[in-house]
Structure formats: C-alpha cells, structure tokens
N, C-alpha and C positions, 0 to 999 in steps of 0.2 A: 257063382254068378259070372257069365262072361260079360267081356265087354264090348261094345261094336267097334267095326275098323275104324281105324284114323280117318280114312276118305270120308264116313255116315258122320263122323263126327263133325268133321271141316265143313259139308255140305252144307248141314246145316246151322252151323253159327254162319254162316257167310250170305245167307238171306235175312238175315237180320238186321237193320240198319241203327244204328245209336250216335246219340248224341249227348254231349256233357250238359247240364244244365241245374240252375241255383234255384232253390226253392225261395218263392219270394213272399206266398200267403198260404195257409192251412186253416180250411173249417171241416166241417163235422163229415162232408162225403166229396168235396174237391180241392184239387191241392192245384194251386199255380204255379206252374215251373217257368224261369228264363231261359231257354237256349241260352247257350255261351260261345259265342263265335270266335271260331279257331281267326289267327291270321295265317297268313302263306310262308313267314319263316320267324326264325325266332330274332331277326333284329325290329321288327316292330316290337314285339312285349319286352326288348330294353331299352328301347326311345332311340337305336341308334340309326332306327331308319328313315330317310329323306321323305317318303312317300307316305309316311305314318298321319301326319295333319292331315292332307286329301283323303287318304282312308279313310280316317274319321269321320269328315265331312261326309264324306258318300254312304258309309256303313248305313243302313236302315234300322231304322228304331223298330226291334222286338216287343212283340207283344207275349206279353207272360200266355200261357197252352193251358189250359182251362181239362186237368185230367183226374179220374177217379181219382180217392184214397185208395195207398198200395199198401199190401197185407204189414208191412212195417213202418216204424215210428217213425214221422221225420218233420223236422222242423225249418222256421225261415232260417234262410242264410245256409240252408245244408247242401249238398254239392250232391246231386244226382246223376243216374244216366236215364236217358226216356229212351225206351225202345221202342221199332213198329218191325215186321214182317216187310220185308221189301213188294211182295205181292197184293200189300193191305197197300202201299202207296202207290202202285200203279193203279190198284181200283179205284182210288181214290181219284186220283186223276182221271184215267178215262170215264166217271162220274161227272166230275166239275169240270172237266173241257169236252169229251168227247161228243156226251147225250147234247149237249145244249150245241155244239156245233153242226154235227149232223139234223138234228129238226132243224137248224138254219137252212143249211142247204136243200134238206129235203121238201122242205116246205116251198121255197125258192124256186126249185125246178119242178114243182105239182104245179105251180100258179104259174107260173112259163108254158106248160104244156096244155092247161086248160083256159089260159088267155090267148095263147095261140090257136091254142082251136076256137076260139068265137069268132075271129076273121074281120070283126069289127074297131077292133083298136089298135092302135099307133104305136108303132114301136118305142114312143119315148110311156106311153101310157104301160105299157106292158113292163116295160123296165123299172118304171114308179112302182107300181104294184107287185112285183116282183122283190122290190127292195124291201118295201114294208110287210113285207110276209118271211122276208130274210131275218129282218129284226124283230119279226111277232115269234117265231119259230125258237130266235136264238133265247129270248124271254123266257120261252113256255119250257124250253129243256133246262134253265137255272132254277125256274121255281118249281117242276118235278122233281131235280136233283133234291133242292131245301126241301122238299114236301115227302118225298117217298124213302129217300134215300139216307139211313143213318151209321156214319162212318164208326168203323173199330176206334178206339183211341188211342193211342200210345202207352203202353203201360211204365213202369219205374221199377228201375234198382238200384242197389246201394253202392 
C-alpha cells in the first residue's frame, strides 16, 4: 500500500476549516455544540490582560449549532472539534448574501429601465419605485435561500 505525497496530503487537510467547541445538549438525532472562542493572546485566559473586561463586554453571545449525531459517543460537557469543507462556507455565503443581493439589484435596475421607458413619471417617482423593488428583490432572494436552499452542516470529531 503506498501512500500519497506529503503536498495530496497537506492540500487537503488545509481546506478544512475547525473549530473547538463544548457539547452542551444530546438527543436521539441532534447534538448542540458551543463554539469556544479563541482569544488573541494568552494574557487574556490568565486575567493579566487590561483589555480583557471590554472583551467581554463586546464578545457576542454564541448560540449553541444545532448538528447531526456523529458516528461516536459523546456527551454534555465534552470538548469537540466541528468541521466544514472551507468550499461548503463559501457556498454558504454566496447563498445567504450573494442570491438575495443580486435580485436586489437586479430587480432595481429592470424597474429603472421599464419606468424609464414609460416617459411618464418623475424622477423622484421612479426612484420611489425603484427603491421598493430594491427591497422586494432583496426579500424574495432570503426567502428562496430559506425555501430551496439546504446547507451541508458541519460535522464532528473527537
């Protein structure tokens, strides 16, 4: 059995993206996991840094990630890693930003092009209508996202 090169190897762990995180609920087919956010040096995780209280303050409160049961045992309180495919988050994103921004715009400049062409309305009229076909557009591409669109999930290891 041979083995691939080091390069095949590195390639691809390095599209992988991971993250630490605590297992904080377990039922019969979804497991909740907390992200566990790094800080930026190790004097905050021994209180001896000034900047630490404002951290705090600002840090965002995590919502536990709502992910399948993984082929192994694991309980509250256990220290995981959640994986994704760094290609599964870009799709992800150009899903939940790209679709619903573009039918903004494209929407936007149809109703610009077809209110200019009727010759009978005012440029503040056109710009009103313009706006609310901006904001129908942007709508219509976040509830195709929720409605068509069902994202990979992050899976888990130990």
């Amino acid at each position: 059995m041979t083995t691939p090169p080091e390069s095949v190897v590195s390639q691809s762990q390095s599209s992988l993206l991971r993250q630490a995180g605590e297992v904080v609920e377990v039922s019969d087919q979804f497991v909740w996991v907390k992200p566990l956010s790094q800080s930026g040096c190790s004097g905050c995780q021994q209180g001896s840094c000034g900047n630490k209280a404002l951290a705090q303050i600002l840090q965002p409160k995590q919502t536990p990630l709502k992910l399948n049961t993984p082929d192994f045992e694991v309980s509250v309180g256990q220290s995981v890693t959640i994986v994704m495919e760094e290609s599964q988050l870009v799709k992800h994103s150009a899903m939940a930003y790209g679709l619903p921004l573009l039918l903004m715009f494209v929407l936007a400049l149809l109703t610009q092009a077809v209110a200019s062409s009727l010759g009978s309305w005012s440029e503040q009229q056109i710009e009103g209508v313009m706006i609310i076909s901006a904001l129908f557009g942007l709508g219509l591409g976040m509830k195709i996202t929720r409605w068509r669109y069902q994202p990979a999930l992050p899976t888990l290891e130990k």
